[in-house]
C-alpha positions in Angstrom: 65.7 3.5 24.3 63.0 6.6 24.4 62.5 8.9 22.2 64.4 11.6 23.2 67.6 9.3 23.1 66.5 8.1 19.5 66.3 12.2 18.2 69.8 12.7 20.0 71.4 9.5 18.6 69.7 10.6 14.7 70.6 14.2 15.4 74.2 13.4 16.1 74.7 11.3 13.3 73.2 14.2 11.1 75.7 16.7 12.5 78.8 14.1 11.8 77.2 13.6 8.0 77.4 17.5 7.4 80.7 17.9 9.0 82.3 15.2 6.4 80.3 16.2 3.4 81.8 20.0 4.6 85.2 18.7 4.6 84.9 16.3 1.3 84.0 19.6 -0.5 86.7 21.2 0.6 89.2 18.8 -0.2 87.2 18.6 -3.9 87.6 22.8 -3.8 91.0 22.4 -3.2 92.1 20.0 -6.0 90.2 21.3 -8.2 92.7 25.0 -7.3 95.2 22.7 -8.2 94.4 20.8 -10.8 94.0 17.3 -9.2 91.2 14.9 -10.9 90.5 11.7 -8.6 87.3 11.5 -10.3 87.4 7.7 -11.5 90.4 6.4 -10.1 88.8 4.2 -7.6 87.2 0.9 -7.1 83.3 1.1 -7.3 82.1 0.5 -3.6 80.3 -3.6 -4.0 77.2 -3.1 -2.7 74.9 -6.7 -2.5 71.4 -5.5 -3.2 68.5 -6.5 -1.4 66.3 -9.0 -3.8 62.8 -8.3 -4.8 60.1 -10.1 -3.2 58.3 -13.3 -4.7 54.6 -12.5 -5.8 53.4 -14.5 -2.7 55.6 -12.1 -0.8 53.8 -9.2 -1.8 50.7 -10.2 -1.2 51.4 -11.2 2.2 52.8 -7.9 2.6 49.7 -6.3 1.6 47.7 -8.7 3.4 49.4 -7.1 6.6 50.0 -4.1 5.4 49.5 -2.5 9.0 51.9 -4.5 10.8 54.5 -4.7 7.9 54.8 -1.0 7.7 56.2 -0.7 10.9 58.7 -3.4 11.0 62.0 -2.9 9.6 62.5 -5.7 7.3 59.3 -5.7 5.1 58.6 -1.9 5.2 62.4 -2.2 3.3 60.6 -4.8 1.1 57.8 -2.4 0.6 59.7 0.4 -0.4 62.0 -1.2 -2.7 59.2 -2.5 -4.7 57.2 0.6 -4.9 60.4 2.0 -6.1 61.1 -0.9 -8.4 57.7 -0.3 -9.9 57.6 3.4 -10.0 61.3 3.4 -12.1 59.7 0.7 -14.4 57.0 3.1 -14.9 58.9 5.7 -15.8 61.4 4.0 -18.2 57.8 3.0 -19.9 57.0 6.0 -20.5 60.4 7.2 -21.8 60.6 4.4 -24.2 56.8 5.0 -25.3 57.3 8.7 -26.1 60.0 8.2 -29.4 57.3 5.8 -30.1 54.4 8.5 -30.5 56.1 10.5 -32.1 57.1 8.4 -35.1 54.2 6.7 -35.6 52.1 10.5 -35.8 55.1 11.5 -38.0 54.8 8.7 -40.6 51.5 6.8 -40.2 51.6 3.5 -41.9 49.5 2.0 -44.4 49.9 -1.4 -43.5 47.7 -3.9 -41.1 48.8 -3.0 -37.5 47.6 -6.5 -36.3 50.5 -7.7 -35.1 51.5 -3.8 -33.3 48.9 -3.7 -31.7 49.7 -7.1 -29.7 52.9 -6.1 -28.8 51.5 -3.0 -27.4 49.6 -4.7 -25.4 52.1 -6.7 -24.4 54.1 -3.8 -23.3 51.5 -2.0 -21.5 51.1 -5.3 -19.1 54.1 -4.7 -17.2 53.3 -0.9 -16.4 49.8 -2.1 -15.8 50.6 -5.0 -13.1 52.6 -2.4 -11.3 50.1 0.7 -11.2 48.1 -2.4 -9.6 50.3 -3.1 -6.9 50.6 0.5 -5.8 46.7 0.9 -6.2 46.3 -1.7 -4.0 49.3 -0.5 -1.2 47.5 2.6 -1.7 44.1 0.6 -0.7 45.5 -0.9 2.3 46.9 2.4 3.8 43.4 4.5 3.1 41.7 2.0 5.5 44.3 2.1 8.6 42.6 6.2 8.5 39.6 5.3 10.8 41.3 2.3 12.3 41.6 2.1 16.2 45.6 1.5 16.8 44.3 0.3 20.1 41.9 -2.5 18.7 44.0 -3.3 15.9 47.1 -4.1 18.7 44.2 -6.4 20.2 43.4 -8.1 17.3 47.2 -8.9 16.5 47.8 -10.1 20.3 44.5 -12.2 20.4 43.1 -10.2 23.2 39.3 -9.4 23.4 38.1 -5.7 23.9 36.8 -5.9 27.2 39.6 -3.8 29.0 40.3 -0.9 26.1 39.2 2.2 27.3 36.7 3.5 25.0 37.4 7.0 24.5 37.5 9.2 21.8 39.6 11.9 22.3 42.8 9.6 23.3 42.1 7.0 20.2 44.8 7.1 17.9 44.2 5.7 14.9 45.8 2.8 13.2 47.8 5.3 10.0 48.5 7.7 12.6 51.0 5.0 14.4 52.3 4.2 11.3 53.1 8.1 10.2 55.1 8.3 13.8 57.1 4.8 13.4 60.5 5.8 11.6 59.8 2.4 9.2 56.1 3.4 8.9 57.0 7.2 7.6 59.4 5.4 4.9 56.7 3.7 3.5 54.1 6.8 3.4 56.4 8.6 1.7 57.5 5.8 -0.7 54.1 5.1 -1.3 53.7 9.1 -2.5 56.3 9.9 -3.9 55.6 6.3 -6.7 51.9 7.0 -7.1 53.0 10.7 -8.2 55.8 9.5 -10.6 53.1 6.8 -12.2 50.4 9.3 -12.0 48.1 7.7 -9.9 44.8 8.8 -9.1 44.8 7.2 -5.7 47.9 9.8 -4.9 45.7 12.4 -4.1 43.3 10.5 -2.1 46.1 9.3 0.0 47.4 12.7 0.2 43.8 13.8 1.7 43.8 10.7 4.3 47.8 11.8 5.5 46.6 15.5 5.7 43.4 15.1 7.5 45.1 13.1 10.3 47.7 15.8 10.4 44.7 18.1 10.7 42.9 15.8 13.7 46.4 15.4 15.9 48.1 18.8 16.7 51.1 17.0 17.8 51.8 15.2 14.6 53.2 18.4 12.5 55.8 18.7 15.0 56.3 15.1 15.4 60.4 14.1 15.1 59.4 11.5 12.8 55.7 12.9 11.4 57.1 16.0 10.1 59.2 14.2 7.1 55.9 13.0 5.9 54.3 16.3 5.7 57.5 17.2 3.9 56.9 14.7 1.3 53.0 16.1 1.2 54.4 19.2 -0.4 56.6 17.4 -2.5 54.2 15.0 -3.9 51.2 16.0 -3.8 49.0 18.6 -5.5 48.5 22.5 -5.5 45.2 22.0 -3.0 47.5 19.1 -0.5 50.3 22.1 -0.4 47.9 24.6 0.3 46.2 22.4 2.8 49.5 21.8 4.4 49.7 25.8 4.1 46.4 26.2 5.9 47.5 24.2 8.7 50.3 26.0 9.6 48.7 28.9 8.9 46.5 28.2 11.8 49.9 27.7 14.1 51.6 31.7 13.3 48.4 33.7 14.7 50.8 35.8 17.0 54.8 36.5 16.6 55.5 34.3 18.8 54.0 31.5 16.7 55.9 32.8 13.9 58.8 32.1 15.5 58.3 28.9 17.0 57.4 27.3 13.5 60.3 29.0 11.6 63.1 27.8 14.9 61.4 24.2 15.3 63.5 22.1 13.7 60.2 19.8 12.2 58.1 22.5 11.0 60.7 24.2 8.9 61.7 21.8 7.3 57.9 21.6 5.4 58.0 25.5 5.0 61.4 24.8 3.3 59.4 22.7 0.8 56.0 24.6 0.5 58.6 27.6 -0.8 60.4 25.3 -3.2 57.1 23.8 -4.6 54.8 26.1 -3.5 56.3 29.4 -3.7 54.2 32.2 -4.3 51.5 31.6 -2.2 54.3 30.5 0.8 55.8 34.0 0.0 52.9 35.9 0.8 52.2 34.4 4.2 56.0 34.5 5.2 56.2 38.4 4.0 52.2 38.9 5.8 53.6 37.3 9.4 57.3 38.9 9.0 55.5 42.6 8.4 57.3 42.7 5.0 55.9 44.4 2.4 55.7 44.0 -1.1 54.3 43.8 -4.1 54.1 40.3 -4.8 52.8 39.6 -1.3 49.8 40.8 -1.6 48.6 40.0 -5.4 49.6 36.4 -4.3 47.7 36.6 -1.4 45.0 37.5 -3.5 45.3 35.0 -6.0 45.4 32.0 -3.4 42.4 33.5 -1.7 40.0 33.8 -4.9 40.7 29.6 -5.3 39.9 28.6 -2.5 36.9 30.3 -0.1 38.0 28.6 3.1 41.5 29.3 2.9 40.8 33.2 2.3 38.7 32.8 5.6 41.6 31.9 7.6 44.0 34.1 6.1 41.9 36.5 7.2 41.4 35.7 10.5 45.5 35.3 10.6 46.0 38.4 9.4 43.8 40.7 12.2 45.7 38.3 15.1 48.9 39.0 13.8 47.9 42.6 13.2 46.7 43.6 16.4 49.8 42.3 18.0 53.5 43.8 17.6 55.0 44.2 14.2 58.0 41.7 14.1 60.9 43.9 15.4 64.2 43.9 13.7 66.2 42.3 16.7 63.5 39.4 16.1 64.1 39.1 12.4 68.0 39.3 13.3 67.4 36.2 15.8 65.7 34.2 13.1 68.7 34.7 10.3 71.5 33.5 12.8 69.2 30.7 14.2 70.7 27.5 13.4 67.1 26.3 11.8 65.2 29.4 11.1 68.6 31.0 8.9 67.6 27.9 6.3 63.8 29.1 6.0 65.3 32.6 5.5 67.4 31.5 2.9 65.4 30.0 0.9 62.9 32.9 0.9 65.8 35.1 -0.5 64.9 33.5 -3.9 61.4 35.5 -4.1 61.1 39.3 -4.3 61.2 39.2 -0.5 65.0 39.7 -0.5 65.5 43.4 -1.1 62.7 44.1 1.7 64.6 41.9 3.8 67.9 43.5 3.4 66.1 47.0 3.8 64.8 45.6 7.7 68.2 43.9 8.6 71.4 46.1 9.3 74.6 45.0 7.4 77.1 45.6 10.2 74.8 43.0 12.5 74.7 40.4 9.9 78.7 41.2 9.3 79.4 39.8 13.3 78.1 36.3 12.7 78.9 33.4 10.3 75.5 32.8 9.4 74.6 36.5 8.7 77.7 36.8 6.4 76.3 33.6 3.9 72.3 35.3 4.5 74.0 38.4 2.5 76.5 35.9 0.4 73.8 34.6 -0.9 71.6 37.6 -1.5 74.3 39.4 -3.4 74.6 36.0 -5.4 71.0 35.7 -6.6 70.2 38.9 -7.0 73.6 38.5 -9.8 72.0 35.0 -11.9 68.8 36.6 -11.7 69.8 39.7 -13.6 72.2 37.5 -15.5 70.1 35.0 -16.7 66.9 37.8 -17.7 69.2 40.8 -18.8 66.4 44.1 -18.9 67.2 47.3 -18.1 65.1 47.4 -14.9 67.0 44.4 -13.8 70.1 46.1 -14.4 68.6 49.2 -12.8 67.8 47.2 -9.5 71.7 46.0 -9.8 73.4 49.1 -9.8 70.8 50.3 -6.9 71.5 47.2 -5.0 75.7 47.5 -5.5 75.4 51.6 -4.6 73.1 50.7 -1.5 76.0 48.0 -0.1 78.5 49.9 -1.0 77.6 53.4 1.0 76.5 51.4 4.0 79.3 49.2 4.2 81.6 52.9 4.1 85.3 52.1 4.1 85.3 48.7 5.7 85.7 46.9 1.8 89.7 46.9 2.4 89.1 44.9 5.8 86.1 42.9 4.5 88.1 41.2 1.9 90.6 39.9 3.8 88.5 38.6 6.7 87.7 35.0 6.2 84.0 35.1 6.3 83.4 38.5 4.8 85.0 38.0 1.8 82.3 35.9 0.2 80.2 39.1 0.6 82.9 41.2 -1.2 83.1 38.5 -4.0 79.3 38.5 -4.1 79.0 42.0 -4.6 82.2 42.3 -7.1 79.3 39.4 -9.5 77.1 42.1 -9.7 79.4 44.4 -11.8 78.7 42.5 -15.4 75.1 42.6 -15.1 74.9 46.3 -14.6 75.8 47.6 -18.7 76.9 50.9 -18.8 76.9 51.9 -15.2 79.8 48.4 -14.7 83.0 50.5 -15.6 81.9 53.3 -13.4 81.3 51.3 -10.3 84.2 49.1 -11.2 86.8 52.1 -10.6 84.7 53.0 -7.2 85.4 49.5 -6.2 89.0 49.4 -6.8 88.8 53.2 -4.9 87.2 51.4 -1.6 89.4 48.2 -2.3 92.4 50.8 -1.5 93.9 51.2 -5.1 96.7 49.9 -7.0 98.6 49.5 -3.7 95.8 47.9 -1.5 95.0 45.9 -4.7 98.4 44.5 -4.8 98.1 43.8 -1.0 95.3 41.6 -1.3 97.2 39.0 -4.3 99.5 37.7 -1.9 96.5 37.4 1.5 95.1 34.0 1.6 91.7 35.2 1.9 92.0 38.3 -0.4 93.5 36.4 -3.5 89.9 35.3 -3.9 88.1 38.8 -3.9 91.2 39.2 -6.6 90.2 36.4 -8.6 86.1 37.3 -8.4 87.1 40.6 -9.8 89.3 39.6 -12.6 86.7 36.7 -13.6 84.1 39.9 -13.3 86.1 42.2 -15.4 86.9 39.4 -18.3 83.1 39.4 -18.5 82.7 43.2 -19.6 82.5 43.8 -23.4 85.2 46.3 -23.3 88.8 45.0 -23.2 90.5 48.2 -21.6 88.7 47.2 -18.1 90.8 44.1 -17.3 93.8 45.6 -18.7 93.9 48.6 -16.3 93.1 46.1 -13.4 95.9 43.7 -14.8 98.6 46.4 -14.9 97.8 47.3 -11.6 98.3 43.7 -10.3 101.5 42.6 -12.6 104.5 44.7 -12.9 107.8 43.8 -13.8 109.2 44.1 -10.2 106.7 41.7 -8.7 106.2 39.6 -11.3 108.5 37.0 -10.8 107.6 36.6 -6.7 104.2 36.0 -7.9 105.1 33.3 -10.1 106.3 31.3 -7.5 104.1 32.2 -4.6 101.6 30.0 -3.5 98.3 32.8 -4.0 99.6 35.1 -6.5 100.7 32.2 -8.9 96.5 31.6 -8.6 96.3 35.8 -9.9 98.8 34.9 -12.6 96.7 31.6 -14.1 93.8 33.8 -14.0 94.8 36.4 -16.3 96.5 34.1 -18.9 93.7 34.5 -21.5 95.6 38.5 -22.0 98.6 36.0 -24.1 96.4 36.0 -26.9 95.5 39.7 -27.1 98.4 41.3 -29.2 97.8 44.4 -27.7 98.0 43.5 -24.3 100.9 44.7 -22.9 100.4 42.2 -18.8 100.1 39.6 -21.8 103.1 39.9 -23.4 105.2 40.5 -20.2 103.7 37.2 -19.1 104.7 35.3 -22.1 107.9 36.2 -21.8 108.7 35.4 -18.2 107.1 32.0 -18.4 109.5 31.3 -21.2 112.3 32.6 -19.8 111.9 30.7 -16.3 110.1 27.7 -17.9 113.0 24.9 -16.7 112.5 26.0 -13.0 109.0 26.6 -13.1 107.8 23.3 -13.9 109.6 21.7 -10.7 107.9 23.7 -8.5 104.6 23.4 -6.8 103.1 26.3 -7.9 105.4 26.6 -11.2 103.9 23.7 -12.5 100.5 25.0 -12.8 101.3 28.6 -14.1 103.0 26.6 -16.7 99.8 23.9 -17.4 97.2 27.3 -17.6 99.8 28.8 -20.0 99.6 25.7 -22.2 96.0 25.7 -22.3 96.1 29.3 -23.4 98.9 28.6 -26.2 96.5 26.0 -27.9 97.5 23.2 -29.5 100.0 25.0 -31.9 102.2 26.6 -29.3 101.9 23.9 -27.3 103.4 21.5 -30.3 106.3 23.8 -30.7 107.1 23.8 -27.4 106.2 19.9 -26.8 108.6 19.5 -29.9 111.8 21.5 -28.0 111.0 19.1 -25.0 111.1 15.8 -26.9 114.7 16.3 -28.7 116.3 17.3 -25.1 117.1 15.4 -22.0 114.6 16.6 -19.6 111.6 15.0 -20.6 112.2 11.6 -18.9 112.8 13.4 -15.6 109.8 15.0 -16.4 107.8 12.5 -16.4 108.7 11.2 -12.9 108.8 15.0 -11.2 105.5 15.3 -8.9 105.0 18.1 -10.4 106.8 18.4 -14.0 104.6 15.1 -14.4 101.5 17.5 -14.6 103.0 19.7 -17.5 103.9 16.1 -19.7 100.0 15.5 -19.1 99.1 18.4 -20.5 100.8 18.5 -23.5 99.8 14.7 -24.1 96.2 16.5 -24.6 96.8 19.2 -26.1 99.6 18.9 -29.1 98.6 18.1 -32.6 99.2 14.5 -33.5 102.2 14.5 -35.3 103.8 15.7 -32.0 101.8 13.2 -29.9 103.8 10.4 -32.0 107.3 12.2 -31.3 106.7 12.5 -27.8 105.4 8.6 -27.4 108.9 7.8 -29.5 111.2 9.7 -27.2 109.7 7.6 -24.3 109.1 4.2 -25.9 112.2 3.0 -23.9 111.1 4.0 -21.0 107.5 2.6 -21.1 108.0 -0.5 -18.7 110.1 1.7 -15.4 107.4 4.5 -15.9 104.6 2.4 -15.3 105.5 1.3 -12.0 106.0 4.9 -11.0 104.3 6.7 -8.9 103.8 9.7 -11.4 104.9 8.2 -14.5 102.2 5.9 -15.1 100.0 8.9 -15.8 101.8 9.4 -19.0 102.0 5.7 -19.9 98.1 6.1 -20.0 98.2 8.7 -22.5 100.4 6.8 -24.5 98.8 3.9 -25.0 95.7 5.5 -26.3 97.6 6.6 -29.4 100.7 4.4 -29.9 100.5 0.2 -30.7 103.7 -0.3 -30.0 103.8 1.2 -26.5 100.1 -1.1 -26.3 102.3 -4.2 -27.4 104.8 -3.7 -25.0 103.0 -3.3 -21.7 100.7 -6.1 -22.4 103.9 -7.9 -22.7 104.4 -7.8 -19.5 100.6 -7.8 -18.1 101.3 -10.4 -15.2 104.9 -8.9 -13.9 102.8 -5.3 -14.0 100.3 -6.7 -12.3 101.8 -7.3 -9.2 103.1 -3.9 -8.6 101.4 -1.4 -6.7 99.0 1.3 -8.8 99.2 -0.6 -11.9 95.5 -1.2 -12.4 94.6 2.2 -14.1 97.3 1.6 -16.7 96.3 -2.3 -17.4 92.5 -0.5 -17.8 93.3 1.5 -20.3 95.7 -0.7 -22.3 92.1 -3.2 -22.5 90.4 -0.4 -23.1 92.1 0.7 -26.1 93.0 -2.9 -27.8 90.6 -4.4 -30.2 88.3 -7.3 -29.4 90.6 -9.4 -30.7 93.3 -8.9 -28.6 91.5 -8.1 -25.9 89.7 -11.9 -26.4 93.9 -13.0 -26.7 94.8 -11.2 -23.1 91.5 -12.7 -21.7 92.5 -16.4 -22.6 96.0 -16.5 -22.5 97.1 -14.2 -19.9 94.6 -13.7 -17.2 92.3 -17.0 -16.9 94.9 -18.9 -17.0 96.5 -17.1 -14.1 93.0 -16.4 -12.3 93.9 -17.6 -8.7 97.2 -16.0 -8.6 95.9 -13.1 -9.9 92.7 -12.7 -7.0 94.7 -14.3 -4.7 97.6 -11.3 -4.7 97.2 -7.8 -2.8 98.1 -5.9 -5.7 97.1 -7.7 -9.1 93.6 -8.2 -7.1 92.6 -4.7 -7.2 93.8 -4.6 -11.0 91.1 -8.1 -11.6 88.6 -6.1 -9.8 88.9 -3.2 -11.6 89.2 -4.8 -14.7 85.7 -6.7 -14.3 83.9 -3.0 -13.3 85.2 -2.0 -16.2 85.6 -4.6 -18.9 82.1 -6.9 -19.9 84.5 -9.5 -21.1 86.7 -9.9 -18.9 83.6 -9.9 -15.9 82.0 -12.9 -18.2 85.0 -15.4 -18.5 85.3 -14.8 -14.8 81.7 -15.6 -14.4 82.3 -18.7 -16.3 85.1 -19.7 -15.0 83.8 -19.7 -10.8 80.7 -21.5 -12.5 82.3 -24.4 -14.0 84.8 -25.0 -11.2 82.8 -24.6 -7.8 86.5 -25.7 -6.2 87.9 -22.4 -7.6 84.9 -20.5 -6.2 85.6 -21.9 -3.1 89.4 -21.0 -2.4 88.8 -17.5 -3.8 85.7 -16.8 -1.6 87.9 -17.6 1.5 91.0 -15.6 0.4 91.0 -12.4 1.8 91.6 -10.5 -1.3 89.7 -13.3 -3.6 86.5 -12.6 -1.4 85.8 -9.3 -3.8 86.2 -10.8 -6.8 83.3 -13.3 -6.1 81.3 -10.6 -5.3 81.7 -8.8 -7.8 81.3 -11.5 -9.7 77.9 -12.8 -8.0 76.4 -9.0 -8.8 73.6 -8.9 -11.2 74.5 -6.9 -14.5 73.1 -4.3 -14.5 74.2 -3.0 -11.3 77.3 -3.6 -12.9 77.1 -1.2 -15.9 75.5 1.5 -14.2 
């Protein structure tokens, strides 16, 4: 397979990664709307780690550190060490810290004799690994001036007589290695342990990588090269970043350079990094080669170029190329924010003072017509809203209220359209985050918002549009944030009447409106809060079977707090429709919530009115929810289930209940279940498609149940056996067979 098949094949597989991770968020997104937690509820993934090498091992592996490097299996031997060793490191040096700073706290009179050998002791470890990577770090410094060609002689047992002996073709021996995929794993392994132990060989190796970057022109845009200049900037030091700055530097003389390092996929990649770790100065040259102007540019510029002599020289130079060719037009910068690499470069400059230059260049209608244009202002909006947030001066707020009026008058009376568009809206939510940072000036621009947004009617509109329910909810999360109450309660009147009121409860997007503006209940002079109270209460019965109901009722709950929640978990538990409750889909989610939040002495009425009940519900498919709450606070419900551990078992979806009821129980019953219900049923237990995944779960969870297991496979190899051929059995051996502490992590 060549290359070019190799980049396809790795580029396809990266597309098909984003596109599930995309839609995994969006599922999480949408259960989170909805209140659904699946966080937990699954069997931990058995995963059979690769053992460390032996001692001789390693140093064979350093003996041929050239040729191991580049082969799959020991360059995954390699790394996993230098990993190993550069977590043990670390852990070191946490545990030695709390050390310091006792003993300078309260320095003892006594003879330290015996401390001192245990620190010695304990600085072996640390010391045997810095070793190891010293000498790795050894091994790869003289591959630098190593002919790849001799060194492939050498290995085959060839003589030199018919290599070609010239210089300008000879690649050398760490040049192969930084263009092998298993070769780049281990340079940047290599870095990124010798920075987390502090080596002194890390920036010696940093200057060896680097100066073969500098020799080959091809290797910065190298498929596989270009993640180890990556890991340059993320490992090594101020003067390997500016180094890697320099080089490409030399690469952007002219526009066109510009561009073909910002839309190569390789290149960018690094200049993603140099302005994550190496901002400022990466800043400058972007604004110098994009003809932006500011500020900051140019004193950083200035500060980079009094360090380093050389540098300044080529700056320079850059500067009078780029200068006596075109200024960068805006049609060229629009290119580079919707290219599909060069938009992620752009991006990440919008977190330096280069984004309000930027959005002066680029016109908002242009960026409007394309997806990636519409998250380029998204995100602009958004940062420029944390960063006044999170520093809170006037001229912050000052550049706020500028920034909101300057978006506002050139987006004219498009708002209304915007926010129900489904990639606009983001910039309409954006731009609604940037009302609490602005003080005095946020009520004023709040009611020329609502005035662009259409009013109370185009307001109203938006609640029930699938896309413009969540301009809704930015603005009333916005308006909750502003010091004055009369703000939200203008907004909240304008979205709630009593004529609509009761369609929202039950529709799908305004129900989302209604759960929002809940926190008004508790305001006695809220008029939207007391109209809401009211209907909930009055509707409660139907609300809680419906899908939408349900959560209305949950938020209003949460606002009550635990008092009015009591009463009304109180009402429940001396009526008849708790039990169906219970196993409603929905209904189920409102008996949850009041499990939580009631006061005690209502938690034991509620557990009472279902104590009969306890064995059907836990075999339900949403009734076992609430058997988990109540066996965290009743005994008797505890003494019932366990009861019946084995018949439970064997049901589908019981092993979340059976957790818990261990979890909860003392170590003396807990030892009782262990040796009279579970060991003594082991093979039935693994062998079964249901009470499997509840043995399984159990040992993740449960050390004591994980050792008798352990003890039990040791001392009969026979029982070992048939579970390890059982289909369902198979998992609890490994499990089993997992060191511990992969198992408690």
């Amino acid at each position: 397979m060549g290359k070019k098949a190799e980049f396809a094949r790795s580029r396809f597989k990266e597309v098909r990664q984003k596109r599930e991770e995309r839609m995994q968020r969006s599922r999480t997104e949408r259960d989170r709307r909805h209140g659904i937690d699946k966080s937990d509820r699954k069997i931990d993934k058995v995963v059979v780690q690769r053992p460390l090498p032996t001692k001789a091992q390693q140093e064979l592996l350093l003996a041929q550190f050239a040729q191991a490097s580049r082969l799959v299996a020991p360059s995954t031997d390699m790394c996993i060490l230098m990993r190993h060793y550069a977590n043990v490191s670390e852990e070191t040096e946490q545990k030695s810290e709390p050390t310091k700073v006792v003993t300078t706290s309260a320095p003892s009179t006594k003879p330290t004799t015996r401390k001192r050998k245990r620190a010695e002791e304990d600085e072996e470890a640390p010391a045997a690994d810095a070793a190891f990577l010293d000498t790795a770090a050894d091994a790869l410094l003289q591959t630098q001036n190593t002919p790849a060609v001799i060194e492939e002689a050498a290995v085959s047992g060839k003589d030199g007589e018919n290599t070609v002996d010239d210089d300008e073709d000879t690649m050398t021996v760490l040049q192969d290695i930084l263009q092998d995929d298993s070769g780049r794993r281990v340079v940047a392994t290599l870095l990124a342990s010798l920075n987390a132990v502090h080596s002194s060989k890390c920036e010696a190796v940093a200057k060896a990588v680097l100066e073969q970057f500098e020799e080959n022109e091809h290797l910065p845009q190298h498929h596989v090269a270009c993640r180890v200049m990556s890991a340059l900037v993320q490992f090594g030091s101020d003067r390997t970043r500016q180094g890697v700055l320099n080089l490409l530097r030399q690469r952007s003389t002219t526009i066109e350079g510009v561009e073909r390092l910002l839309s190569d996929r390789h290149t960018a990649g690094t200049i993603e990094q140099l302005l994550k770790n190496y901002t400022r100065p990466t800043a400058a040259w972007l604004c110098e080669v994009l003809s932006l102007s500011t500020p900051d540019a140019s004193s950083s510029a200035a500060e980079a170029g009094s360090k380093k002599k050389k540098g300044a020289k080529q700056r320079d130079a850059a500067t009078e190329e780029t200068a006596s060719g075109e200024r960068i037009t805006t049609e060229k910068l629009m290119e580079l924010v919707n290219g599909p690499v060069s938009s992620q470069v752009l991006l990440q400059l919008l977190h330096t003072d280069a984004s309000r230059e930027l959005l002066k260049r680029l016109p908002i209608a242009e960026l409007l017509r394309s997806k990636r244009g519409t998250v380029f202002l998204t995100q602009l909006l958004t940062l420029t809203a944390s960063v006044a947030s999170s520093e809170g001066d006037e001229g912050r707020e000052a550049e706020a209220v500028a920034l909101f009026s300057d978006v506002l008058e050139r987006l004219g009376n498009n708002l209304g359209e915007m926010a129900i568009d489904k990639r606009a809206n983001f910039v309409v939510q954006a731009l609604i985050q940037l009302l609490p940072v602005m003080g005095p000036q946020s009520t004023k621009q709040l009611e020329r918002l609502e005035r662009e947004l259409g009013g109370a009617a185009g307001i109203s509109a938006l609640v029930t549009h699938g896309n413009g329910v969540h301009v809704i909810l930015s603005l009333i999360d916005a308006v909750l944030k502003l010091p004055s109450e009369s703000p939200v309660e203008g907004l909240a009147e304008k979205i709630v009447t009593r004529h609509n009121i009761m369609d929202l409860l039950y529709h799908k997007h305004g129900s989302l409106v209604v759960r929002r503006l809940m926190p008004l209940i508790s305001r006695k002079a809220s008029k939207v809060g007391r109209l809401l109270q009211g209907m909930v209460e009055q509707n409660f019965s139907n609300l809680v079977y419906t899908e939408a109901g349900n959560l209305v009722v949950t938020t209003y709950l949460t606002a009550l707090g635990k008092s009015g929640a009591s009463l009304l978990a109180q009402k429940l538990a001396g009526g008849d429709d708790l039990l169906s409750m219970c196993r409603s889909p929905y209904a189920s989610h409102v008996v949850f919530t009041l499990f939580e939040l009631v006061d005690p002495t209502t938690h034991t009425l509620l557990c009472n009115a279902l104590k009969a009940h306890v064995l059907s519900l836990s075999t339900h498919v949403n009734g076992r929810f609430i058997v988990e709450k109540m066996i965290a606070a009743s005994r008797d419900v505890r003494e019932t289930v366990s009861r019946q551990f084995l018949s439970l078992a064997q049901e589908r979806g019981t092993q979340h209940v059976l957790c818990t009821l261990l979890a909860r129980m003392d170590a003396r019953g807990k030892q009782a279940c262990v040796e009279k219900t579970i060991m003594p049923n082991l093979t039935a237990l693994a062998t079964h498609q249901c009470s499997s995944i509840v043995l399984q779960k159990l040992m993740q969870a449960e050390p004591t149940v994980l050792s008798a297991v352990r003890q039990r496979l040791l001392a009969s190899p026979l029982v070992r056996s048939d579970l390890a051929q059982n289909f369902f059995g198979k998992f609890v051996v490994q499990i089993a067979q997992q060191p511990e502490e992969v198992q408690h992590q």
